[in-house]
C-alpha positions, 0 to 999 in steps of 0.5 A, spaced: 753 143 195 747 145 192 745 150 186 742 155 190 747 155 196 752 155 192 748 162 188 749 165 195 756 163 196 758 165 190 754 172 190 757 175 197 764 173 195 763 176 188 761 183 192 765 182 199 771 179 195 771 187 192 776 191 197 772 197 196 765 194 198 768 189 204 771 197 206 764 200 206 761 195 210 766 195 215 765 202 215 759 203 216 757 197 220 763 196 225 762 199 233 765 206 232 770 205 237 773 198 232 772 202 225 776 207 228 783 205 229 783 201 222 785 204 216 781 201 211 784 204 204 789 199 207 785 192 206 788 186 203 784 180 201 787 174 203 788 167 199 784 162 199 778 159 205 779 157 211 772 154 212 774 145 212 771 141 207 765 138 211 763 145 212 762 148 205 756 146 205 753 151 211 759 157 211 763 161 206 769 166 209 772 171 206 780 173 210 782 181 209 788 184 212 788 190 215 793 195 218 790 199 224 793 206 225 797 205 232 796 197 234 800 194 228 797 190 223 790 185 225 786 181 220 779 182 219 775 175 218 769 176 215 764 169 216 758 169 212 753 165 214 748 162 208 743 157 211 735 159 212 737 157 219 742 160 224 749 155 227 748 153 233 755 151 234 758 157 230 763 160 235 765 153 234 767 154 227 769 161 228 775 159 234 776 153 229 778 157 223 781 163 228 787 158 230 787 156 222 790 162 221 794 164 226 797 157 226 798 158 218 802 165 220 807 162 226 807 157 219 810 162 215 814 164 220 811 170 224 817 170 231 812 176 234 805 177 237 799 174 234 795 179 230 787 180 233 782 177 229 775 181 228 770 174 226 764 177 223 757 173 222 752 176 216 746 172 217 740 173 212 736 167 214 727 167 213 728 165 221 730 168 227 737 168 230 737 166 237 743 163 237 748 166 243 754 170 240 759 168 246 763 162 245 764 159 253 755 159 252 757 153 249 762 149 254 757 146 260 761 149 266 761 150 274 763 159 274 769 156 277 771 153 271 771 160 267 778 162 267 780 156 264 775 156 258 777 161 252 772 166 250 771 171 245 764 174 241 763 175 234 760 181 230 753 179 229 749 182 223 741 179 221 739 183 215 732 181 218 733 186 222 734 192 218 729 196 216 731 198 209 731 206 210 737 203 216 741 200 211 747 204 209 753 204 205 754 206 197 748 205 192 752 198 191 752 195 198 745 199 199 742 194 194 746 187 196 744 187 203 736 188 200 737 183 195 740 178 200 735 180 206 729 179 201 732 172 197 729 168 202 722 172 203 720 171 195 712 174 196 716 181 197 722 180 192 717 180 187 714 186 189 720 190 189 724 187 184 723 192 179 726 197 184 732 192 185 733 193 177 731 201 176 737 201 181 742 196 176 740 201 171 742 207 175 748 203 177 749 202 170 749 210 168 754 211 173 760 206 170 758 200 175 755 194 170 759 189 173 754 189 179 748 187 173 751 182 172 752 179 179 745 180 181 742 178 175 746 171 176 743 171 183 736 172 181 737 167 175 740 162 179 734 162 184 729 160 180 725 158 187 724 165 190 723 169 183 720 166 177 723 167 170 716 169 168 716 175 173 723 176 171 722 177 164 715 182 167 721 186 171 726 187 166 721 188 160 718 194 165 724 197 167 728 196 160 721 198 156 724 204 152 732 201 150 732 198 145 734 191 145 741 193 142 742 198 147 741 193 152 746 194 158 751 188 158 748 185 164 741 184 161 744 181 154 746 174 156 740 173 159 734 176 156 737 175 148 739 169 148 734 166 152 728 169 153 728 173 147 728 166 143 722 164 146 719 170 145 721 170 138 718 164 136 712 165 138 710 159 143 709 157 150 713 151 149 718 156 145 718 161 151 720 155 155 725 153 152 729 160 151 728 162 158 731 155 159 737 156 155 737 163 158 738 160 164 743 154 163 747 160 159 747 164 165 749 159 169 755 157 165 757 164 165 756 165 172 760 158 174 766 160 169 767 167 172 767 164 179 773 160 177 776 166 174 774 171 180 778 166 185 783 166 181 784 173 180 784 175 188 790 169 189 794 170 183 792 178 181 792 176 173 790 169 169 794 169 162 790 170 157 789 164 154 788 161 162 782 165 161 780 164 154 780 155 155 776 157 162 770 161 158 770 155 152 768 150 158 762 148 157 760 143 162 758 145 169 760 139 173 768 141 170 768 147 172 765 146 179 771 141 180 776 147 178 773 152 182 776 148 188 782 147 185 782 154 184 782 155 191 787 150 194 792 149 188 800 154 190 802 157 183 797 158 177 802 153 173 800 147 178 792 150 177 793 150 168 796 142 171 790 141 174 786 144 169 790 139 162 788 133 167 781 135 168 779 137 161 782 131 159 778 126 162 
């Protein structure tokens, strides 16, 4: 998988992997009548990824439990689909991973009826979805055949679609939808990336620093869509009357260990170079944390020294392997197992 599909695997899952922000969407994004029977303070992320390996390239899920207020328990299937260019086939997908979970439950022992499953597709590609939603559209059948094929449709969100002042949510969710819906039209991220920082520095003034670092790791880790040069403008701009002490955490790593490097020595190629080690730093950083986050929403806590070996690696192609792991493996034991074997070859 490449580095920038995975930037935007690991950007929606380091926001949708945050109860409150999967509830937000879900609340303000659902049919009414859907939305209505959920008790989402009551969502629960699920562990692991239902999504086979030869598809990892193309899909990402996230899997919330949920409790409905009068119908028992159900389970929320968030699929979020990351290609510039919609899945033909996925309802297929969709089915294929329903059963995963459903098969896992009457694995675990589940004696009752199986819970409902709500599939949701968030599409942010540069081209338009034509894709049908329901699954028998894909099944070449005579009508007196429908009755034997299974069917269902999925919630369907092309951020296309929307127009700004139609996004709804909390400031947070507002501005991952923006970013996402902009990514792949580089002319007007440009354009309006210094409102996407203005908002990370009001967001900031309000206790939320965490979105800053996971926006700016997006933007750095897309290089193709906006350009360090231009990045550096918007955040010089935005940030022009901070001193650089009282830089918000999210801009330090980036601007004061790469650009301001450059910067400081007073040459193109020195610029280059700094900007260049902003980014491989950012992207360290981004990798370990993704390692860390997939940790944290299985096991709930990583021991403290876990996490102080995970941050000391300093090698990318580890760290990838060990974010698969962090996925699949049972117990942390088997995953600090994993990790010894790993960092020793």
């Amino acid at each position: 998988m490449s580095n920038i599909t995975n930037s935007h695997d690991r950007f929606f899952k380091s926001v949708f992997s945050v109860k409150e922000e999967a509830a937000d969407f879900l609340a303000n994004y659902l049919p009414e009548g859907v939305a209505g029977i959920l008790q989402l303070d009551s969502l629960e992320l699920g562990a692991g990824s239902y999504v086979d390996e030869d598809l990892k390239e193309s899909l990402s899920d996230l899997v919330y439990r949920v409790d409905t207020k009068s119908a028992g328990p159900a389970l929320v299937y968030i699929l979020f689909e990351h290609k510039s260019y919609p899945e033909p086939l996925i309802a297929f997908y969709l089915l294929r991973y329903m059963v995963k979970i459903w098969g896992q439950l009457i694995e675990q022992g589940s004696k009752g009826r199986l819970p409902p499953i709500i599939p949701l597709v968030l599409y942010h590609g540069a081209t338009k979805w034509q894709v049908d939603r329901g699954f028998s559209r894909l099944v070449d059948h005579h009508p007196a055949l429908q009755s034997f094929l299974p069917d269902f449709r999925f919630l369907y969100y092309d951020l296309g679609e929307y127009e700004e002042e139609d996004i709804r949510g909390e400031a947070g969710l507002r501005m991952t939808l923006v970013l996402l819906k902009l990514i792949f039209h580089p002319v007007e991220l440009k354009e309006r990336i210094r409102d996407i920082l203005e908002m990370l520095r009001q967001m900031e003034r309000t206790g939320r620093p965490d979105y800053g670092k996971k926006v700016m790791s997006y933007l750095i880790s897309n290089q193709d869509k906006i350009s360090h040069q231009d990045l550096m403008r918007a955040v010089e701009e935005v940030f022009k009357d901070i001193k650089e002490g009282d830089m918000p955490g999210f801009v330090q790593t980036w601007y004061q260990e790469g650009i301001q490097k450059g910067l400081l020595q007073g040459r193109q190629e020195g610029l280059q170079q700094g900007m260049q080690q902003g980014l491989q730093q950012g992207l360290l950083t981004e990798a370990r944390e993704a390692v860390l986050d997939i940790l944290e929403s299985r096991f709930s806590a990583v021991p403290s020294p876990m996490a102080a070996l995970i941050n000391q690696l300093g090698d990318t192609a580890v760290l990838k392997k060990l974010r698969k792991k962090a996925a699949t493996v049972e117990t942390l034991e088997d995953f600090r197992q994993v990790m010894e074997q790993t960092c020793g070859n």
